[in-house]
C-alpha positions in Angstrom: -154.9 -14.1 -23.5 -154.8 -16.3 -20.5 -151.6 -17.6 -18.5 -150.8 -21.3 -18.7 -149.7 -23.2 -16.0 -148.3 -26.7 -16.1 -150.2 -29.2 -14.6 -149.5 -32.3 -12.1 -148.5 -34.4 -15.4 -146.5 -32.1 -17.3 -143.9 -31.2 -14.3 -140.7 -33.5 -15.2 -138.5 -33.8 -12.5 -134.6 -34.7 -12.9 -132.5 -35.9 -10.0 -129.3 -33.9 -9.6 -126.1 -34.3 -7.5 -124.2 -31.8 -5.8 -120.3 -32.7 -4.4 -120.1 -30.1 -1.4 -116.6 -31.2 -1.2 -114.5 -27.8 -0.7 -117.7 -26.0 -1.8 -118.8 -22.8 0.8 -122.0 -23.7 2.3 -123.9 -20.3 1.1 -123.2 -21.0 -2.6 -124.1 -24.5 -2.3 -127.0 -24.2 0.1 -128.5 -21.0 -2.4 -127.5 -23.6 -5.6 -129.8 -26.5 -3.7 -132.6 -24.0 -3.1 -133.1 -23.0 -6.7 -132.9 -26.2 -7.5 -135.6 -27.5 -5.4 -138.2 -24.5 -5.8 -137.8 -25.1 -9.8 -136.3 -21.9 -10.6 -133.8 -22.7 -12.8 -137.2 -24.2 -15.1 -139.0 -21.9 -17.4 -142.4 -23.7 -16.3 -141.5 -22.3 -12.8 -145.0 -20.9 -11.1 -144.1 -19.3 -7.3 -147.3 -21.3 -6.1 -146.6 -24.7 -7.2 -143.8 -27.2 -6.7 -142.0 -27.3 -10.2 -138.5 -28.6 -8.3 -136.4 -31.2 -9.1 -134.8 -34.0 -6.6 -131.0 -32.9 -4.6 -128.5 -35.3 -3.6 -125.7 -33.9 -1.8 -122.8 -36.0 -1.3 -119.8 -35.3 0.5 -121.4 -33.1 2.9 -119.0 -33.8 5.9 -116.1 -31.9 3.8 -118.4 -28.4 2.8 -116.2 -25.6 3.8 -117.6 -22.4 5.6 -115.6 -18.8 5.5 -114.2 -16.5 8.0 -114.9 -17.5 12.1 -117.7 -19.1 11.3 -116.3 -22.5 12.4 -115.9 -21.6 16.3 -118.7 -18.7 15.9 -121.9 -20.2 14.5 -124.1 -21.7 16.1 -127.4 -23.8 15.6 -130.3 -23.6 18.6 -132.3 -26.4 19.8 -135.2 -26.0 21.8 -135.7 -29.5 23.9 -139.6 -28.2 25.1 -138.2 -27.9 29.2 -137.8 -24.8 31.1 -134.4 -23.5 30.7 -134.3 -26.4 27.8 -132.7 -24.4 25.2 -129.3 -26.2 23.4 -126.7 -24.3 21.6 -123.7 -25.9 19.8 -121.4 -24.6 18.0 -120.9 -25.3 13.5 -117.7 -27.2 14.8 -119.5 -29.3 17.4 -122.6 -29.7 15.2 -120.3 -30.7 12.3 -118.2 -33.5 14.3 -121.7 -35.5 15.9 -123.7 -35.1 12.7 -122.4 -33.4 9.5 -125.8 -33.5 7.5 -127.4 -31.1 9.7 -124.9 -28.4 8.4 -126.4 -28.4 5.1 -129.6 -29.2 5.6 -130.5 -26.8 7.8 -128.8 -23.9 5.5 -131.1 -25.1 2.8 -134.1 -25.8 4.6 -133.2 -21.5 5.6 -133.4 -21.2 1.9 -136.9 -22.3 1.0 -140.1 -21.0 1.6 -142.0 -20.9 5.0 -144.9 -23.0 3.9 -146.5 -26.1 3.7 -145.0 -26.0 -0.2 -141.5 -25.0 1.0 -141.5 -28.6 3.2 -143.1 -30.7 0.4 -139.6 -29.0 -1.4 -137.1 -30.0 1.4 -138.9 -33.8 1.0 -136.8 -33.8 -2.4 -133.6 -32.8 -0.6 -131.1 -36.0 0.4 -127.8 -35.4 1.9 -125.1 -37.6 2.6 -121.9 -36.9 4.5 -119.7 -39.6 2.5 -119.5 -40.0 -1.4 -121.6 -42.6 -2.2 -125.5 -42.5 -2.0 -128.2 -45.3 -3.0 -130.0 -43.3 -5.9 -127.9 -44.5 -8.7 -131.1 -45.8 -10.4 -133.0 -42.8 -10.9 -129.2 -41.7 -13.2 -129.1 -38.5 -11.1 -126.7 -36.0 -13.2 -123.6 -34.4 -12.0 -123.6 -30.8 -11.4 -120.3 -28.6 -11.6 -120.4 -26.5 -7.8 -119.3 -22.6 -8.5 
């Protein structure tokens, strides 16, 4: 008995939409991620990309627990000697609220050349509205 696995045809992929607003950014990040690897799909095969498209809306409102807020913070290396930028979540979160998320999700997928053809089906968007109304993306309830 051999194994089938679903080929470039078969794999159907839904668009889905996520409100971050008062969501924790974990829950939502780890919600995103299973989403986009194609786990929540029986066909799901570790070695292929099964995933469906993310939009996340409302990403400037995403809540984060504890200190996190004045505590986190995200690294940027700028390529210079003695180049290295830190800001804090607060910081990163007033200049460019996107970044929050994706970079939680992006932590979330795998570290391969499959993992970034994954994030490719991730859009974020810090307001409510988003232009992909035409591919009827459906409505998903955050936890």
């Amino acid at each position: 008995m051999s194994t089938e696995f679903p080929s470039k045809n078969a794999i159907t992929r839904q668009w889905h939409v996520l409100d971050a607003q008062e969501m924790v950014l974990g829950k939502l990040a780890s919600q995103a991620a299973m989403l986009l690897m194609g786990k929540t799909k029986p066909s799901y095969t570790p070695f292929l990309d099964t995933g469906d498209h993310v939009i996340v809306i409302n990403a400037s409102k995403v809540r984060v627990t504890g200190r996190k807020e004045k505590n986190k913070t995200y690294h940027h290396f700028t390529g210079y000697p003695g180049g290295l930028v830190s800001k804090s979540l607060e910081r990163v979160r007033a200049e460019r609220p996107i970044r929050v998320i994706e970079d939680a999700i992006f932590g979330m997928l795998p570290k391969t050349k499959l993992g970034k053809q994954m994030y490719r089906k991730l859009k974020v968007y810090a307001g409510p509205k988003h232009p992909h109304a035409a591919q009827k993306p459906t409505a998903l309830a955050g936890n």
